[in-house]
C-alpha positions in Angstrom: 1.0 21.4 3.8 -0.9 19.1 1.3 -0.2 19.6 -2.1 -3.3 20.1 -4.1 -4.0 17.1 -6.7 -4.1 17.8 -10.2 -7.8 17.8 -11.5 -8.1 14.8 -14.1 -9.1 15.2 -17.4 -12.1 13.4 -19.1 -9.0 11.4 -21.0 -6.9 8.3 -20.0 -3.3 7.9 -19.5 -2.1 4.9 -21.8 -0.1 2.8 -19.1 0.8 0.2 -21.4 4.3 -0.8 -20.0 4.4 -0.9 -16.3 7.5 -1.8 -13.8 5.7 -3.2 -10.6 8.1 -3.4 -7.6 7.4 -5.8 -4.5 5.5 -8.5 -6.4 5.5 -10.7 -3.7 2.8 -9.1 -1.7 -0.5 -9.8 -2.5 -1.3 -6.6 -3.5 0.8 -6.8 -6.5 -0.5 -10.1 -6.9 -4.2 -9.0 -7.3 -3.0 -5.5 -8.8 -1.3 -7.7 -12.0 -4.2 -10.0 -12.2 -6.2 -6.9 -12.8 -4.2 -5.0 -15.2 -4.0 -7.9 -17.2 -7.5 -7.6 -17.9 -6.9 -4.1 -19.9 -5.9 -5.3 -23.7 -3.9 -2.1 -23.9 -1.9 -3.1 -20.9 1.6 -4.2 -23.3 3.7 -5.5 -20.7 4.4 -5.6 -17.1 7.5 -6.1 -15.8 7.2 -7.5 -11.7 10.2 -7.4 -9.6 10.8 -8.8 -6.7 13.8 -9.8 -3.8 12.2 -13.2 -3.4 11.2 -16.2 -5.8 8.3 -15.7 -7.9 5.4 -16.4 -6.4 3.3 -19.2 -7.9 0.1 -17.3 -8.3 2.1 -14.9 -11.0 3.2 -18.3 -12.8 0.2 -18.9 -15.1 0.3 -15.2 -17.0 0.9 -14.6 -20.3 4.9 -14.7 -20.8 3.9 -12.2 -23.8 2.4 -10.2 -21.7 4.2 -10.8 -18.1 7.9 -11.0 -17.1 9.0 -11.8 -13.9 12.6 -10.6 -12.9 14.5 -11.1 -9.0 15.8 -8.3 -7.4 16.9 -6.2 -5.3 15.9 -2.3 -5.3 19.2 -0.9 -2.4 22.0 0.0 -5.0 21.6 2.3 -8.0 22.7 0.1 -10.2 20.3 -2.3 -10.1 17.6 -0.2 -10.6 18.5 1.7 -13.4 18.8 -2.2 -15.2 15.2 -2.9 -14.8 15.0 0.3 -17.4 17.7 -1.1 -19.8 15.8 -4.8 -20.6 15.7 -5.9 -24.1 12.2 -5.8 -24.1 12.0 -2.2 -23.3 14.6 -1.0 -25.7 12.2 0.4 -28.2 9.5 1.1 -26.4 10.6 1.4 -23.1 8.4 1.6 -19.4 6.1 4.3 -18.9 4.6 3.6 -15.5 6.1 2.0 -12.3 4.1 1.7 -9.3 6.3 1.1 -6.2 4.9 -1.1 -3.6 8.5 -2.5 -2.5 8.5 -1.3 1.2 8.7 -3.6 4.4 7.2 -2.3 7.4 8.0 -5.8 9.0 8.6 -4.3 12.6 10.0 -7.9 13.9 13.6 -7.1 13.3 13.5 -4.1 11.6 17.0 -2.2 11.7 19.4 0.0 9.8 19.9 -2.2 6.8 15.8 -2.4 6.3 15.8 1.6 7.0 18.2 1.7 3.9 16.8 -0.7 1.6 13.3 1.1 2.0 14.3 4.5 1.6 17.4 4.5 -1.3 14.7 2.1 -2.9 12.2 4.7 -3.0 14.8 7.2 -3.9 16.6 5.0 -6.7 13.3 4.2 -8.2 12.0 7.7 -8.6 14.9 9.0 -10.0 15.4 6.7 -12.3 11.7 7.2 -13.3 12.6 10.6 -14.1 15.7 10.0 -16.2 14.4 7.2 -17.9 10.9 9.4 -19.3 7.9 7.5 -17.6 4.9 8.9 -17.5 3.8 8.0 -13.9 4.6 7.0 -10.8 3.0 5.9 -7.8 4.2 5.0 -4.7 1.3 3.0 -1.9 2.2 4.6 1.5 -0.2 3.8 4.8 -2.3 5.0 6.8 0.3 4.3 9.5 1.3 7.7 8.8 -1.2 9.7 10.3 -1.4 10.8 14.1 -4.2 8.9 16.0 -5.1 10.3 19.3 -8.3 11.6 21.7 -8.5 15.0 20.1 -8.1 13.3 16.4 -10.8 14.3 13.6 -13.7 12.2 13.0 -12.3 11.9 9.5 -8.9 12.0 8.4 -7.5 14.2 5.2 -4.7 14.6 3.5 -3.4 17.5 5.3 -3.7 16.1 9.0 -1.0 15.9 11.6 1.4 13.2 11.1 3.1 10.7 13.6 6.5 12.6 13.9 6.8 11.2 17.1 10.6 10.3 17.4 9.6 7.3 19.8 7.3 5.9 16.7 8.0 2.8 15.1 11.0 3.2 12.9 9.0 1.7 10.0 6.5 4.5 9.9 9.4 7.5 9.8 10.8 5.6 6.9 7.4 5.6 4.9 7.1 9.4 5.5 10.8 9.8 4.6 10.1 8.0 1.6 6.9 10.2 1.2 8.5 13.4 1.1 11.1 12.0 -1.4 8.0 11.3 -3.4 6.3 14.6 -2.7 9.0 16.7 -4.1 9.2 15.7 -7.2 5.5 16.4 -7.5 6.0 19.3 -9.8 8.0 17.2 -12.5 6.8 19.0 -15.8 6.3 15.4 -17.5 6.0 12.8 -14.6 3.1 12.6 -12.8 4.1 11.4 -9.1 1.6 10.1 -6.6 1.3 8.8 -3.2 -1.8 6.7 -2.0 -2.6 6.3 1.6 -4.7 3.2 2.1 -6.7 2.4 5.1 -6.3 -0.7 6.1 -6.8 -3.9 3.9 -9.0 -6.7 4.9 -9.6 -10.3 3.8 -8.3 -13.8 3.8 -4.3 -14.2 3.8 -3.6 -10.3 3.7 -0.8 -9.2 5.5 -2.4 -6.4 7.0 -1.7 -4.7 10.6 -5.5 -4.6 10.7 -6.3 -8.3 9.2 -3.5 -9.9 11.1 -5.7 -8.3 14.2 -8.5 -9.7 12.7 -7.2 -13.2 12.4 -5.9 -13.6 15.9 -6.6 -16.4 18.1 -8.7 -14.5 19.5 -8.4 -10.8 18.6 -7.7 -8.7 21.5 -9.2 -5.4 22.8 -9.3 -3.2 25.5 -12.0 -2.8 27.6 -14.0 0.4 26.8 -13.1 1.4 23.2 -14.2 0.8 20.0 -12.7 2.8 17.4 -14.2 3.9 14.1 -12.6 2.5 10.5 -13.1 2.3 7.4 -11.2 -0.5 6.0 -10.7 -1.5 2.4 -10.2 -4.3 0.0 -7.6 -6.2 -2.0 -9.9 -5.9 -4.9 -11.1 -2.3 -3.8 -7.5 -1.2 -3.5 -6.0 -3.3 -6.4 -9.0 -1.2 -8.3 -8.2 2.4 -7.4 -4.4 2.0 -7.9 -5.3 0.7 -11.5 -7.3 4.2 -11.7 -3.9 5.8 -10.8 -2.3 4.6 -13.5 -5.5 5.2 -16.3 -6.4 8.3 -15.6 -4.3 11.7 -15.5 -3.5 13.3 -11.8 -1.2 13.7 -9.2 -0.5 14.2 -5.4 -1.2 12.9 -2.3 -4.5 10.8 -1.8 -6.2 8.5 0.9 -7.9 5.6 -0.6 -10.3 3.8 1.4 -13.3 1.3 1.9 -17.2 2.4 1.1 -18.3 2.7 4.9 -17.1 3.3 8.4 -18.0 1.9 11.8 -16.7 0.5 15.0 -13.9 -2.2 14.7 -16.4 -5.0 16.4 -18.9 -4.5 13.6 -16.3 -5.5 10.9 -14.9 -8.2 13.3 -18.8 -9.7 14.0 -19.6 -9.6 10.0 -17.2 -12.2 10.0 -18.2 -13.9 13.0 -15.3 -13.3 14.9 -15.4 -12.8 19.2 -12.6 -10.6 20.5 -11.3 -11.0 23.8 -11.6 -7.7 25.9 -8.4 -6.8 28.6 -7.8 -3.8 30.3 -5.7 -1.1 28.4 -2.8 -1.4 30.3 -2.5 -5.4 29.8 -2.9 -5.0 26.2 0.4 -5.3 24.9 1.8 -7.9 26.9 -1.4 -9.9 26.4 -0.2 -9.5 22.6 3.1 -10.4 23.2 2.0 -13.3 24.9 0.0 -14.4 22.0 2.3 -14.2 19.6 5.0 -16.4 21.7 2.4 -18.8 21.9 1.1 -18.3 18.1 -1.6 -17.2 18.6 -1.7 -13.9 16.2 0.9 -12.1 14.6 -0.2 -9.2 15.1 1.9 -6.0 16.9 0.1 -3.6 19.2 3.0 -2.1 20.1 3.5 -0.8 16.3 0.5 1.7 16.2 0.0 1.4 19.9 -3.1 4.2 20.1 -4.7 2.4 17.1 -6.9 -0.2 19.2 -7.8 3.6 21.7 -8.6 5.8 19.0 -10.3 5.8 15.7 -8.9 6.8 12.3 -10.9 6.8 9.3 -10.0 8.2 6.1 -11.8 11.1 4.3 -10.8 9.7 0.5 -13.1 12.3 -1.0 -10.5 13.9 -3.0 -9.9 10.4 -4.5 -13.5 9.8 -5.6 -14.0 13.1 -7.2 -10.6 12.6 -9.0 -10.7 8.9 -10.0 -13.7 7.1 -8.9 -15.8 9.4 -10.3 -14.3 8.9 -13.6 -13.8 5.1 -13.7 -14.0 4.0 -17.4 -16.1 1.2 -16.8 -15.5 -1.0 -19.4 -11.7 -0.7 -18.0 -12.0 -1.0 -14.2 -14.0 -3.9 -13.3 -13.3 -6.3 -10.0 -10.8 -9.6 -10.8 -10.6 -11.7 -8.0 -7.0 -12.0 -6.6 -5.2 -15.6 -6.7 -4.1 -17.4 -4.1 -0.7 -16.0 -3.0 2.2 -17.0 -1.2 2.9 -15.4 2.3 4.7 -12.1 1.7 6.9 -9.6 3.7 4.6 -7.4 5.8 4.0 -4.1 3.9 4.1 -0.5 5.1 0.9 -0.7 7.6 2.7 -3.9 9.2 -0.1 -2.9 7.5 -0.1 -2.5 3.9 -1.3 -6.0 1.9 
């Protein structure tokens, strides 16, 4: 059962010091960029396993710190709360966006690092005072089959299958860590559920699909979506942070429609097989680099359509965007990143 999200009220939440995990992904990127825009943003602290990424060089060193690494042991993460900077007044938001969902070579020690980074982080958040927390899931998540809704809540069936992708269990494990800690008196915990993100460089399940060589579908299906942004996304998780709420939410783009009317806006052709030659077709494909792409990670996802019902979301947040805060910021140029949760998130 879905929690109920907390009604906002008319106020904002002042996220003025705010740990960002995973700032490699470009996400993060286009998430900092953004927040960076809001004078009462303080500081933000990014952290990441890898080098910085050169589109985070040119902030504000005032403003913007940049700290490697890793999230596995305790430890560490309870270090990111102890920097000089934070001393006196110390981080009161951390949005988690730290999770690979890389399904080339995903094993035990990438089920460990995902969920006892989830785990770590939260409860650190709790002992350490912040405010809020949020934590960007998938859509990946969710059940797609023939008998599927047209839209998809918060409260639909999830893929529990134990045959799934081990990267999708491990987003829901780390889910549920989230989900019960929901009724902390004093932190406000949240899980977003994008659909999936679209546009140039985006390490998306859906836009590595889109930027095959060339995409491949089967013959007779043409699922529904409702696909999203990096500025759209980088947008509502920066109304997470502003405005007061909690629980579970799908965020999503402004219209649905079949996959090959996305794939024709950008003038893109795919190549139609029949179902049961779809995923050796992708195989092949990818020895040959032609995409990099994996069908067999949400294999129904090509059959079946899944769009998002994020109406909770726009009654919550949307509809009370302070608009002089929230206002589109083109995201830089980033370096290529490790695949998110949605093989698939950006």
């Amino acid at each position: 059962m879905t929690e109920a999200p907390s009604k906002p009220a008319s106020g904002r939440v002042r996220a003025r010091r705010i740990l960002i995990t995973g700032a490699q992904r470009k996400i993060a990127v286009a998430l900092i960029a953004q927040l960076l825009t809001d004078p009462e943003v303080e500081k933000i602290l990014a952290v990441s396993e890898r080098p910085c990424p050169p589109s985070l060089l040119g902030h504000d060193p005032k403003r913007f710190i940049f700290h490697r690494a890793g999230l596995a042991r305790r430890r560490q993460v309870d270090n990111l709360f102890l920097f000089e900077e934070f001393r006196e007044r110390p981080l009161d938001t951390v949005v988690h966006l730290a999770f690979s969902g890389n399904p080339k070579g995903y094993d035990a020690s990438r089920h460990e690092y995902n969920v006892n980074a989830t785990r770590h982080l939260l409860d650190a958040s709790l002992r350490h005072g912040v405010r809020k927390y949020v934590f960007l899931s998938s859509d990946a998540v969710y059940a797609v089959g023939p008998r599927g809704d047209y839209k998809v809540g918060e409260d639909a069936e999830l893929n529990l299958d134990p045959k799934g992708p081990a990267a999708v269990r491990d987003i829901i494990d780390a889910e549920f860590l989230c989900r019960a800690k929901m009724d902390h008196p004093t932190c406000e915990v949240m899980v977003l559920r994008p659909a999936g993100v679209i546009g140039g460089g985006v390490m998306s399940g859906l836009n590595l699909l889109f930027e095959s060589h060339p995409p491949v579908l089967p013959i007779g299906f043409d699922p529904m979506i409702n696909p999203t942004s990096l500025e759209r996304l980088a947008r509502d998780i920066q109304l997470a942070l502003i405005l007061p709420g909690k629980g579970l939410y799908n965020v999503a783009g402004p219209s649905a429609g079949p996959l090959t009317r996305f794939l024709e806006a950008r003038g893109v052709t795919p190549l139609r097989v029949p179902g049961p030659l779809l995923r050796g077709t992708n195989r092949l494909q990818r020895i040959v680099g032609q995409t990099r792409y994996h069908a067999e990670y949400q294999p129904k996802r090509l059959f079946y359509s899944l769009v998002l019902d994020d109406g909770r979301f726009e009654a919550a947040f949307r509809a009370h965007a302070p608009v002089s805060k929230v206002q589109a910021k083109p995201a830089p140029a980033s370096d290529p990143e490790d695949l998110g949760p949605e093989q698939g998130s950006a």
